[in-house]
OpenMM code with the backbone's topology and positions (N, CA, C; nanometers):
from openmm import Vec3, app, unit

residues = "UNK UNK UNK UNK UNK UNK UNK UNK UNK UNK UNK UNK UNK UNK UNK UNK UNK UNK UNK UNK UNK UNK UNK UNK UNK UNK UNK UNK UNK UNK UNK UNK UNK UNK UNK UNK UNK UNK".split()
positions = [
    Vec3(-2.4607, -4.0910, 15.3247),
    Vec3(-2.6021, -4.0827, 15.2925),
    Vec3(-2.6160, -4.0610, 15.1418),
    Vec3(-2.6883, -4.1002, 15.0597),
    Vec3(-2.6926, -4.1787, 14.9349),
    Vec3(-2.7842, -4.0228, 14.9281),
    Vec3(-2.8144, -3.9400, 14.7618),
    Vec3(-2.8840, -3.8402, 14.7264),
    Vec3(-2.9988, -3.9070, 14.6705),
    Vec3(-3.1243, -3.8798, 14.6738),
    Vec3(-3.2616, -3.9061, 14.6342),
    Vec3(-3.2567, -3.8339, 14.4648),
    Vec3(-3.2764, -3.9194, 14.3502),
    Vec3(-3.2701, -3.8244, 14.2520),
    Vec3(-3.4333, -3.8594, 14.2143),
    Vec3(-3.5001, -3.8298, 14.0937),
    Vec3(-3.6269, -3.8246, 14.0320),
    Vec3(-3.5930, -3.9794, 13.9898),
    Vec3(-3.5157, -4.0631, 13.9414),
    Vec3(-3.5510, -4.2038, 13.9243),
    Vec3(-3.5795, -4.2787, 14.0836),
    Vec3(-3.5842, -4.1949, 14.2028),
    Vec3(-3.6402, -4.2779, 14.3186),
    Vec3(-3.7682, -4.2159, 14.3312),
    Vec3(-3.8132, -4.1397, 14.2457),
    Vec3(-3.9709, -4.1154, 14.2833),
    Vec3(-4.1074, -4.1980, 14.2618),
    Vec3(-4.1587, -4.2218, 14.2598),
    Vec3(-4.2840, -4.2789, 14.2532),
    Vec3(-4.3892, -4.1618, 14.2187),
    Vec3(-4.4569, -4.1683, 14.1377),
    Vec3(-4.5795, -4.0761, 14.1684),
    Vec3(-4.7238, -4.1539, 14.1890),
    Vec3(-4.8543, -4.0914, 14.2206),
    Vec3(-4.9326, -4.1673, 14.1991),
    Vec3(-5.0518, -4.0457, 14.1113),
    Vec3(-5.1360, -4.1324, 14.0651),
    Vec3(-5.2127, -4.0462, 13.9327),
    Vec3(-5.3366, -3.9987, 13.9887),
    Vec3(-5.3614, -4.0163, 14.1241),
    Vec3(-5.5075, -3.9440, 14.1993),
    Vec3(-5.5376, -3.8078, 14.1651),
    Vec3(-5.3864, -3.7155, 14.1271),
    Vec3(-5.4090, -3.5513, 14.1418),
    Vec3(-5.4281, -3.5202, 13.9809),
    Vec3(-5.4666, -3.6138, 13.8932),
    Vec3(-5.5359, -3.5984, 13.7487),
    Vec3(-5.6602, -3.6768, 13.7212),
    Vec3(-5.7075, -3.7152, 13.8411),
    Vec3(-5.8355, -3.7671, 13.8041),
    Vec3(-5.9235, -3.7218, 13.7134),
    Vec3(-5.9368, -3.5900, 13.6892),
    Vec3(-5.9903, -3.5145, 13.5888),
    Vec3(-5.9477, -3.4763, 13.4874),
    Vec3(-5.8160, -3.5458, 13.4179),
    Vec3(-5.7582, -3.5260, 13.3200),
    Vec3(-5.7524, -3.6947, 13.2302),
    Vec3(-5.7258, -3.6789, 13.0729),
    Vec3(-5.7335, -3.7673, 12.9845),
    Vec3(-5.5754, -3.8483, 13.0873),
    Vec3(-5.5657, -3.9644, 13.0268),
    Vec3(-5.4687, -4.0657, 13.1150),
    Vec3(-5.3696, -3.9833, 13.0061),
    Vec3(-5.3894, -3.9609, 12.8821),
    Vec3(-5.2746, -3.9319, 12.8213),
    Vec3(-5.1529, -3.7566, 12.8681),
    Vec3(-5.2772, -3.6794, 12.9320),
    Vec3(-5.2448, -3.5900, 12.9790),
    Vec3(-5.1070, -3.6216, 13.1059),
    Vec3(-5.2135, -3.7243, 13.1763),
    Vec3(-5.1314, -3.7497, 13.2984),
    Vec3(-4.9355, -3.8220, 13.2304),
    Vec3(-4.9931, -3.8867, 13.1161),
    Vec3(-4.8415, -3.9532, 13.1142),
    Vec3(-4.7729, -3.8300, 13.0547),
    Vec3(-4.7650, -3.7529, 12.9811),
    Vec3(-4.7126, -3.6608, 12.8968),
    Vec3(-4.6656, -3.5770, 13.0324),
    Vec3(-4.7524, -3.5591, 13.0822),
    Vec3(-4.6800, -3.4467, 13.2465),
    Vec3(-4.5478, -3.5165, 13.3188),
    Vec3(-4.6071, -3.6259, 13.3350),
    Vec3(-4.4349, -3.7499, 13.3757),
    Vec3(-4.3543, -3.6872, 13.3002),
    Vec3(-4.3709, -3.7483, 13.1482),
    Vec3(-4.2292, -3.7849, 13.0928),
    Vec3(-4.1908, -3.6076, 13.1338),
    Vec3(-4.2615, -3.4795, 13.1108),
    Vec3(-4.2291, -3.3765, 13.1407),
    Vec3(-4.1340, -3.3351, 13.2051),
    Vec3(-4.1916, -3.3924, 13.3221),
    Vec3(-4.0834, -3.3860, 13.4763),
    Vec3(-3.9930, -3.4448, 13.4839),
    Vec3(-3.9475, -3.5990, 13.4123),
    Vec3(-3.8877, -3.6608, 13.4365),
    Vec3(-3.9354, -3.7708, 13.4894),
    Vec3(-4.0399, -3.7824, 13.5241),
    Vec3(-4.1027, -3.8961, 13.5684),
    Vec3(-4.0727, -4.0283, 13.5316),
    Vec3(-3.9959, -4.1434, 13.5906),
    Vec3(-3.9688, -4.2565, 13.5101),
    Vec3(-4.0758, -4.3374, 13.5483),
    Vec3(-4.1208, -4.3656, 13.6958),
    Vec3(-4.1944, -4.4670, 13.7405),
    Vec3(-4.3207, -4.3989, 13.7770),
    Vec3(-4.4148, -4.4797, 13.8044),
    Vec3(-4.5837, -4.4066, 13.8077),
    Vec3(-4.6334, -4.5074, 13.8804),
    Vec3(-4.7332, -4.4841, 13.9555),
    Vec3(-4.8330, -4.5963, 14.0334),
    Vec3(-4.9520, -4.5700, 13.9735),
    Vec3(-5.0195, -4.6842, 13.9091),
    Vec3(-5.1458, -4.6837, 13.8393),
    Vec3(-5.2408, -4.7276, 13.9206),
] * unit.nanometer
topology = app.Topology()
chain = topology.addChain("A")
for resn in residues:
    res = topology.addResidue(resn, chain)
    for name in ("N", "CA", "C"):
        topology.addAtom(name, app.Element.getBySymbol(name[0]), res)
């Protein structure tokens, strides 16, 4: 069984609706975030 790391995540940007888009990308790269659903 293969390990799930943060480059298999996906996120999606619904839970910053109330934030600048730039907020939302800066929190990614934060986490590690590579991929994003716009």
């Amino acid at each position: 069984m293969s390990t799930i790391t943060m480059r298999d995540v996906s996120v999606m940007g619904t839970s910053y609706v109330h934030y600048p888009f730039e907020f939302f990308l800066d929190s990614m790269a934060e986490l590690g975030i590579e991929r994003i659903e716009l």
